[in-house]
Every structure is written in C-alpha cells, then in structure tokens.
N, C-alpha and C positions, 0 to 999 in steps of 0.2 A: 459541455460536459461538466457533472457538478466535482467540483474537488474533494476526492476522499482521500482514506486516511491508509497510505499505501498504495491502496488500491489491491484486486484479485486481477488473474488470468483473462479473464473477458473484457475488464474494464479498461485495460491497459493495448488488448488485441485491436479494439476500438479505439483507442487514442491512438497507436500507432498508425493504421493506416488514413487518419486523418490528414488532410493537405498544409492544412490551418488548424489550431488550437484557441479554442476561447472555454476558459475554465469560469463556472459558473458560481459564487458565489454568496449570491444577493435572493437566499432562500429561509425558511424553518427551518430550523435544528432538529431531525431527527435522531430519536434515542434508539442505542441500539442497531444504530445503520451500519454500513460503509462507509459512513463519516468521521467515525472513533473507533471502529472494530475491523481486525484484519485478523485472519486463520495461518498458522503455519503447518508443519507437517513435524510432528516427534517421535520416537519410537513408539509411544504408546497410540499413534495418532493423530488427528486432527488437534489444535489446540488455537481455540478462541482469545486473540489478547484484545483487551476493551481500556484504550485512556480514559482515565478518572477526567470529570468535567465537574465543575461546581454546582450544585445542584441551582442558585436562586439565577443562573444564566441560560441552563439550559428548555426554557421555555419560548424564548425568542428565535434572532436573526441569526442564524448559523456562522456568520462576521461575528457578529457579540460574543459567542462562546468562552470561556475562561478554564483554563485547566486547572484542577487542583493538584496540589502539590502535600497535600497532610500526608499519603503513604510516598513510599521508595519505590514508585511505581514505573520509572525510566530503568532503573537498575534491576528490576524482576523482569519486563520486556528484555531489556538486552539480554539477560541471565537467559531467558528462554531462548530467546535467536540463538545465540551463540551455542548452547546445549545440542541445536537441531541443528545445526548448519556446522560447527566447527570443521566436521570431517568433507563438507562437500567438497568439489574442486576447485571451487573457486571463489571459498570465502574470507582465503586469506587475499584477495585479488578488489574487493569489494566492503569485505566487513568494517573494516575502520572506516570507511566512508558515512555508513548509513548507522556507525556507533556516534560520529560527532554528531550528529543530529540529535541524536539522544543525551546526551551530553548536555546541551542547551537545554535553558528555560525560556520556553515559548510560553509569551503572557496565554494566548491566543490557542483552540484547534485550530484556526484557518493558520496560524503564523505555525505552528508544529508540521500539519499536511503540507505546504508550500516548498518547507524546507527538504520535508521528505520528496514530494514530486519532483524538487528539483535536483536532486543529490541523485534520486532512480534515473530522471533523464540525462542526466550525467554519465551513468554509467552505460546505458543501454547505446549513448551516443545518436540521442531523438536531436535532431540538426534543425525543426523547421521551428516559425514562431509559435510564440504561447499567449497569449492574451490574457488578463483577468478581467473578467466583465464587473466591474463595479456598479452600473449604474442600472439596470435591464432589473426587476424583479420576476423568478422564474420560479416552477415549485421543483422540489427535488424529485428527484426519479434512480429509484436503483438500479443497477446495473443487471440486466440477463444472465444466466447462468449459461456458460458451454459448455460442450463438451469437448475440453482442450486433448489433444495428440497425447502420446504417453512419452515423455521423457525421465531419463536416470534421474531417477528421486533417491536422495541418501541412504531411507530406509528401505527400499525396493524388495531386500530380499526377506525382511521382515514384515511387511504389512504390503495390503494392496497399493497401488496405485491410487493417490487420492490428485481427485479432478479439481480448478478451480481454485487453486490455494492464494495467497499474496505473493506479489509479482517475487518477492523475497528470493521464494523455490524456487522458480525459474532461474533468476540473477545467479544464486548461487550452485546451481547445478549444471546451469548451459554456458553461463558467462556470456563472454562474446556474440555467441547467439543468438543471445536473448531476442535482439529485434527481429531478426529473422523467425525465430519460433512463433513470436509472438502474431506473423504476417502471416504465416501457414494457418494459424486456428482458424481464420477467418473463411478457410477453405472447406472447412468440415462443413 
C-alpha cells in the first residue's frame, strides 16, 4: 500500500484487515493525491486540507518530496482539526497525540505521513508488522472510494452524513472502535 497522508475511510479499512503491512514508497509524486491531501468534516462541511510541498521537488520521487515551510500551515491544519473535532467524544482522548506530530518539522512528506501513520496506528492499537519497502519501484494508485457504515459524526444533526472522510472522524467519534468500524466497512 502507498503511504498517504493520513489516509481516508477506505484506505485504512484496507490496511486494517491486512495480515502483513508493506507500505510503499519508492513511487512519483502525485499533486493533488492522497499523498498531501486529507478531508475533514466541519460545520459547514467537507473541508479539504492540502500540505504545502516545495514546488522545485515536487516533480520527482515521492521519498524526495520537501515540505515548505514559508506559510503557518501546521497551525491553520491544527486550527482546523481542533474547530471540527473539539466537541467530539473522544478528541480530548487522542488530539494531543496527532497535535505533536504537527508540532514537528518534518524535512520530508514521506517523514510527516510516517509519523502520522504511526501515531494513527497507535491509537487505533493496529498490533501486526509494517514494512517500508525501500527498494521495489511501484507506480502509485489511489485509494477506492466506499461506502463506509454511518457512524455519530459531530455535526450529524446539522448536515448530512458525509462518507469517506480522514480516518481523523472515525478516531475521533468511535475512539476505541475505531478498528472495529473500520473491519465492518469491509462488509458493505
């Protein structure tokens, strides 16, 4: 599976019920992907956040990528998370976790996503191994769209049900759960 950035509901329903994990790496940088863009859910909505990458990097090896640092772009991401998620159940249970990641300066997206993946399987309590495949060159492939189960979404009683968001939503409205939800979708 290629390492993105977060990851959504699907991508994640897929890595969990894998036996084994080998996270893929050694690909092109797509702009624009699931490699720097993840969706949360806010009162007005869906909302797209996109890490700033250096532009003279991102035409290569998805390893090489370089995050730029000219905006205060770690602190509008958290501002956002935190905006949508404060009231959940269980984001006083998780938020500080996946805040020190943002907190850091990752030279790298792959060294930013890694630290995220690892901080998510952290919380989710994913037990088996993980591999980074270094050496394999592979092309990248996005992630399928499902149609995930409906779970208590913050804003529920204001806006629909939105499907497919970053595993974020999940973590912070099922907590505990989380692995378990995320083994059911797989069922649809």
């Amino acid at each position: 599976m290629n390492l993105h950035c977060i990851g959504n509901i699907a991508y994640w329903s897929t890595l969990v019920s894998k036996s084994e994990l080998v996270l893929e790496i050694q690909h092109t940088f797509q702009k624009q992907s699931e490699l720097s863009q993840y969706e949360i859910a806010t009162a007005n909505g869906r909302l797209q956040l996109s890490i700033p990458t250096q532009k003279s990097t991102r035409k290569g090896a998805y390893s090489d990528v370089k995050l730029d640092y000219s905006t205060n772009w770690q602190t509008e991401h958290w501002r956002s998370i935190e905006n949508a998620y404060l009231k959940s159940p269980f984001y006083l249970y998780y938020g500080y976790k996946i805040e020190e990641v943002y907190k850091c300066e990752h030279e790298t997206l792959v060294a930013l996503n890694k630290a995220l993946f690892d901080t998510i399987l952290s919380c989710i309590k994913f037990n088996r191994p993980v591999t980074v495949n270094l050496s394999d060159a592979v092309y990248y492939t996005p992630t399928a769209p499902i149609h995930n189960k409906k779970y208590p979404q913050v804003y529920d009683t204001k806006i629909k049900f939105e499907e497919n968001l970053s595993i974020l939503d999940v973590l912070f409205n099922l907590g505990p759960e989380t692995h378990d939800y995320l083994l059911s979708c797989l069922d649809n």
